[in-house]
C-alpha positions in Angstrom: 0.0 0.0 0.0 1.6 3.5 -1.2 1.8 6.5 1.3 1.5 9.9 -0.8 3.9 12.4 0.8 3.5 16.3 0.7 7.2 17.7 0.5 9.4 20.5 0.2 12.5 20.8 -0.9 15.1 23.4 1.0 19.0 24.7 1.5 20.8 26.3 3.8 23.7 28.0 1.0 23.4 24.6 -0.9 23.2 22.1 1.5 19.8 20.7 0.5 16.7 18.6 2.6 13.6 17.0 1.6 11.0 18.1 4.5 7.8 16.6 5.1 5.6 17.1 8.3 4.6 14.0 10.3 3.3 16.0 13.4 1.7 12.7 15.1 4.8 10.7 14.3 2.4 8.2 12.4 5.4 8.0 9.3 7.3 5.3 9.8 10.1 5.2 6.7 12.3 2.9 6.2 16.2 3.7 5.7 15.6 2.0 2.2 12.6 4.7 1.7 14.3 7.6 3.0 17.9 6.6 1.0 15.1 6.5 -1.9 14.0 10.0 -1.6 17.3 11.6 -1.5 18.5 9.7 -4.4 19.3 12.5 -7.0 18.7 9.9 -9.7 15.5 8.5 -9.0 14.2 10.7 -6.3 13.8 14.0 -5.6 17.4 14.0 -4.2 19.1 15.9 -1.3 21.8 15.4 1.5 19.4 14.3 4.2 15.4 14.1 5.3 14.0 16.0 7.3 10.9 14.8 9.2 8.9 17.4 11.6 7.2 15.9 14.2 6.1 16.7 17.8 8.7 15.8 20.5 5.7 13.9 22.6 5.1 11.7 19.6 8.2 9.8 19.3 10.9 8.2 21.9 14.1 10.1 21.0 11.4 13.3 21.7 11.1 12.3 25.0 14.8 13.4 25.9 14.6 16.6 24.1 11.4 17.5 26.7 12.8 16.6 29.6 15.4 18.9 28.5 13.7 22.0 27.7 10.0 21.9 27.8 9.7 24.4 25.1 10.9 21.9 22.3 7.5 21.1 20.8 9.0 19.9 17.3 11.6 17.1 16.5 13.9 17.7 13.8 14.2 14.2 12.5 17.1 14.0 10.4 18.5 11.1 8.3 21.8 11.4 6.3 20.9 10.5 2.2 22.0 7.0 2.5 18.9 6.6 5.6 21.1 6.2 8.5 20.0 8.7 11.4 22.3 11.4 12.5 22.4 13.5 15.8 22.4 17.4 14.3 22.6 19.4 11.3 23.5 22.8 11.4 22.7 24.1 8.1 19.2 21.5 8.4 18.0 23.0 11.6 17.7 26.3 9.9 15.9 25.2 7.1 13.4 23.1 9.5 12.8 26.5 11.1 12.3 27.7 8.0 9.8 25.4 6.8 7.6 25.2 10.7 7.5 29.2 10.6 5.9 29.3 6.6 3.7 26.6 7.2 2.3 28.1 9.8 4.1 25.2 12.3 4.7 28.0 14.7 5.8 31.5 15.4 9.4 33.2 15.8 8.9 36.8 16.6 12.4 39.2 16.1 14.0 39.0 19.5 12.1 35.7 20.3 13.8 31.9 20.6 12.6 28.5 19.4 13.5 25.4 20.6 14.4 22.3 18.5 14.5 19.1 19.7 17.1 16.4 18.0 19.2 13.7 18.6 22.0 16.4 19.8 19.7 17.6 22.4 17.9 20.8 21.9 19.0 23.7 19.8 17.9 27.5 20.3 17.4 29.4 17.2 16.6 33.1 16.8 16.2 35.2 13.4 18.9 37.1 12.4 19.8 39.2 9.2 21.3 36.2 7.0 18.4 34.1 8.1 18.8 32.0 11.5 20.9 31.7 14.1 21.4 28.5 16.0 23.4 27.6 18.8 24.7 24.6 18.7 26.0 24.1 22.7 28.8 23.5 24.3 31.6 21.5 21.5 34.4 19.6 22.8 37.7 18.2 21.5 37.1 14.8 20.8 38.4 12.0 18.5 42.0 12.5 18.6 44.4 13.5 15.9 43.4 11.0 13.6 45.4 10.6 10.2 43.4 11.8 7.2 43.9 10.1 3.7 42.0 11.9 0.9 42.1 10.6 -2.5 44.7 13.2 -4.9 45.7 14.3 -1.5 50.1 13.3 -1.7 50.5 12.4 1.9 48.4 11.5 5.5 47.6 14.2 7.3 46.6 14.6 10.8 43.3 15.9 11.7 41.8 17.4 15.1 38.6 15.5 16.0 36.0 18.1 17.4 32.1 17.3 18.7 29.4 20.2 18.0 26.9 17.6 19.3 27.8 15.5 15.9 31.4 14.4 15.3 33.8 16.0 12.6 37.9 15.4 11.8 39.3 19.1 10.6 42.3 18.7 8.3 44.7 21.8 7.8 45.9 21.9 3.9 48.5 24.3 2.5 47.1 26.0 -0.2 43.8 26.5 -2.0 45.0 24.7 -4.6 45.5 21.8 -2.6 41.9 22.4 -1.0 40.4 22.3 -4.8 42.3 19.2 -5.9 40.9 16.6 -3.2 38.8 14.3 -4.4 35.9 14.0 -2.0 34.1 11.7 -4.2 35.8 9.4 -2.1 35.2 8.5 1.7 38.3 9.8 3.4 40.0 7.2 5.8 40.9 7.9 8.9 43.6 6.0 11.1 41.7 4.9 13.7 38.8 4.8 12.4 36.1 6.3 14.5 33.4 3.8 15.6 30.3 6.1 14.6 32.6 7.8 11.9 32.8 11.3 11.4 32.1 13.9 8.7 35.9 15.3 7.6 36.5 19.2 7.1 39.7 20.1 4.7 40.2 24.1 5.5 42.7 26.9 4.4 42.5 30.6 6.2 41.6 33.2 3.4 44.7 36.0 2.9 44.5 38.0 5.2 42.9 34.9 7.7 42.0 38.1 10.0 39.8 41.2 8.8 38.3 44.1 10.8 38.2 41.3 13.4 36.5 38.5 12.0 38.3 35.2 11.2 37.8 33.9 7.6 38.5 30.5 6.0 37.5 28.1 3.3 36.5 24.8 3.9 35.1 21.5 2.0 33.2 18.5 3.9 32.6 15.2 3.3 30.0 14.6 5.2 29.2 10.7 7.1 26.7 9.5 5.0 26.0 12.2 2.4 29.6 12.4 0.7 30.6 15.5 -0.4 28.0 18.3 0.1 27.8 22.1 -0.6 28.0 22.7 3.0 28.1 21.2 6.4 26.9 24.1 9.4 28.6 21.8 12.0 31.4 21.2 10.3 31.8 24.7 9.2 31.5 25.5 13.1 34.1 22.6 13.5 36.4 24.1 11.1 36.6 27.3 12.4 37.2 26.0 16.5 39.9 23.9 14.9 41.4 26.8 13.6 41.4 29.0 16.1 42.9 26.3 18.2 45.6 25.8 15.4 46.1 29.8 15.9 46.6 29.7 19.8 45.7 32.6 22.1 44.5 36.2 20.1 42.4 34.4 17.5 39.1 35.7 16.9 35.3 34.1 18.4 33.7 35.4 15.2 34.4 33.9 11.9 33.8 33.7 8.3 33.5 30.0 7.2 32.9 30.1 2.9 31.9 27.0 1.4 31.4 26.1 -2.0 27.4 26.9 -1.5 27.9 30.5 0.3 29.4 31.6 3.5 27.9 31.0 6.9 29.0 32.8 10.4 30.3 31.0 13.2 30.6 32.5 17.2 32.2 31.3 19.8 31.0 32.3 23.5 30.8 32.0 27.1 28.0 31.0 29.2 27.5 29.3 32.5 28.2 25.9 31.7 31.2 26.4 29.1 31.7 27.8 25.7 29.3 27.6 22.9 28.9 27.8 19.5 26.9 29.4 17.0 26.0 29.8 13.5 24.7 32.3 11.1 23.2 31.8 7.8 20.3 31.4 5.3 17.1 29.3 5.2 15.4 29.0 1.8 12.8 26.8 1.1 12.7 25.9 -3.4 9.4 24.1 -4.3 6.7 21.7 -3.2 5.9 18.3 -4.1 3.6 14.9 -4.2 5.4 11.5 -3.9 4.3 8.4 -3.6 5.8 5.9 -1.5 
């Protein structure tokens, strides 16, 4: 028996999601259906699924209300290939998006929403480029693992970070290093992590520091997706990896451009530890039937 699905299709500066809302969590797809959907082939394609659905109406929704009462909707996020994943920066933004213009709920200027997902909850607020989400406290984690990247000469080592999802950043020399990786390829990483990671390859812009503000380049491939226009964790990753890489006087506000746009990451303190933010657009593209 076929399901028909209303979707829409969004990006957050090219990294794209098929959204549909499930508010009564009574959408059960399989890894093989969702994998289906974002095949860019036969589907309608994108680097993850989003389902919205009401925190009370699932398990994993149960955690993100006994964190914050507040988190009414459950960002329900599966990488392309159907496996689930904990966050997505540049997703979470477009969910907001798509709640707010379908009428899902309300975000006055000045206001917050919270987001429930497997991460915990986010806070979002509007901002000029769009959204702004804070993504909580981020950690060193994972080691220095050696990266191997296909047209990449040698290994090189990598600085695992957590932003609530896991990530290996990868200083190269040059841009034209950066442009030559071929991230059609899964990187390997020596040891490999056991829930894998998404891998950042970065370069600082000339000058890396202007009026302030931090700016580098980075490409992802992401756990799951492969190679994607952008990655909001990882771009948040990238930049903490390289202001640890520049040591004390580096900036907490950066410029991360990716080869879909450039998104804003902040670092800052609260009461328990330093957080991370990100800035950047929400757009929501067209509307759709499928059957599944």
């Amino acid at each position: 028996m076929s399901t028909t699905l209303q979707f829409t299709k969004g990006h957050g500066t090219g990294n794209d999601f098929v959204l549909f809302a499930d508010p009564d969590g009574l959408v059960d797809l399989s890894p093989a259906q969702i994998a289906a959907i974002a095949d860019r082939h036969f589907g309608v394609g994108g680097d993850g699924v989003i389902r919205a659905v009401r925190s009370r109406h699932i398990p994993d929704g149960a955690a993100a209300l006994a964190e914050d009462g507040d988190a009414e909707w459950f960002m329900d996020y599966h990488n392309a290939d159907g496996t689930p994943a904990e966050m997505c920066g540049n997703g979470i933004r477009v969910f907001a998006r798509y709640l707010i213009d379908n009428g899902l709920t309300e975000l006055a200027d000045g206001d917050t929403l919270a987001i429930g997902t497997r991460g915990g909850v986010r806070d979002l607020q509007r901002n000029l480029t769009g959204f702004q989400v804070d993504l909580g406290r981020w950690a060193l984690d994972g080691g220095e693992p050696l990266v191997r990247a296909r047209n990449l000469d040698v290994a090189r080592p990598g600085l695992g970070i957590d932003v609530g999802n896991p990530h290996v950043v990868v200083a190269l020399a040059s841009e034209e290093e950066l442009d030559s990786a071929d991230l059609s390829y899964i990187p390997h990483l020596d040891p490999t992590p056991a829930d894998g990671a998404n891998v950042e390859f970065v370069v600082p812009l000339e000058p890396m520091i202007k009026d302030g503000v931090g700016r580098i380049r980075m490409r992802v491939h992401e756990r799951g997706s492969g190679e994607t226009l952008s990655c909001g964790t990882g771009a948040a990753a990238a930049a903490l990896a390289v202001r640890h890489w520049a040591g004390a006087g580096a900036p907490n506000q950066w410029q991360v451009q990716v080869p879909g746009g450039t998104v804003g990451v902040r670092m800052f303190p609260t009461q328990d530890g330093e957080h991370v933010s990100l800035s950047g657009p929400a757009e929501l593209v067209f509307q759709g039937e499928l059957s599944i």
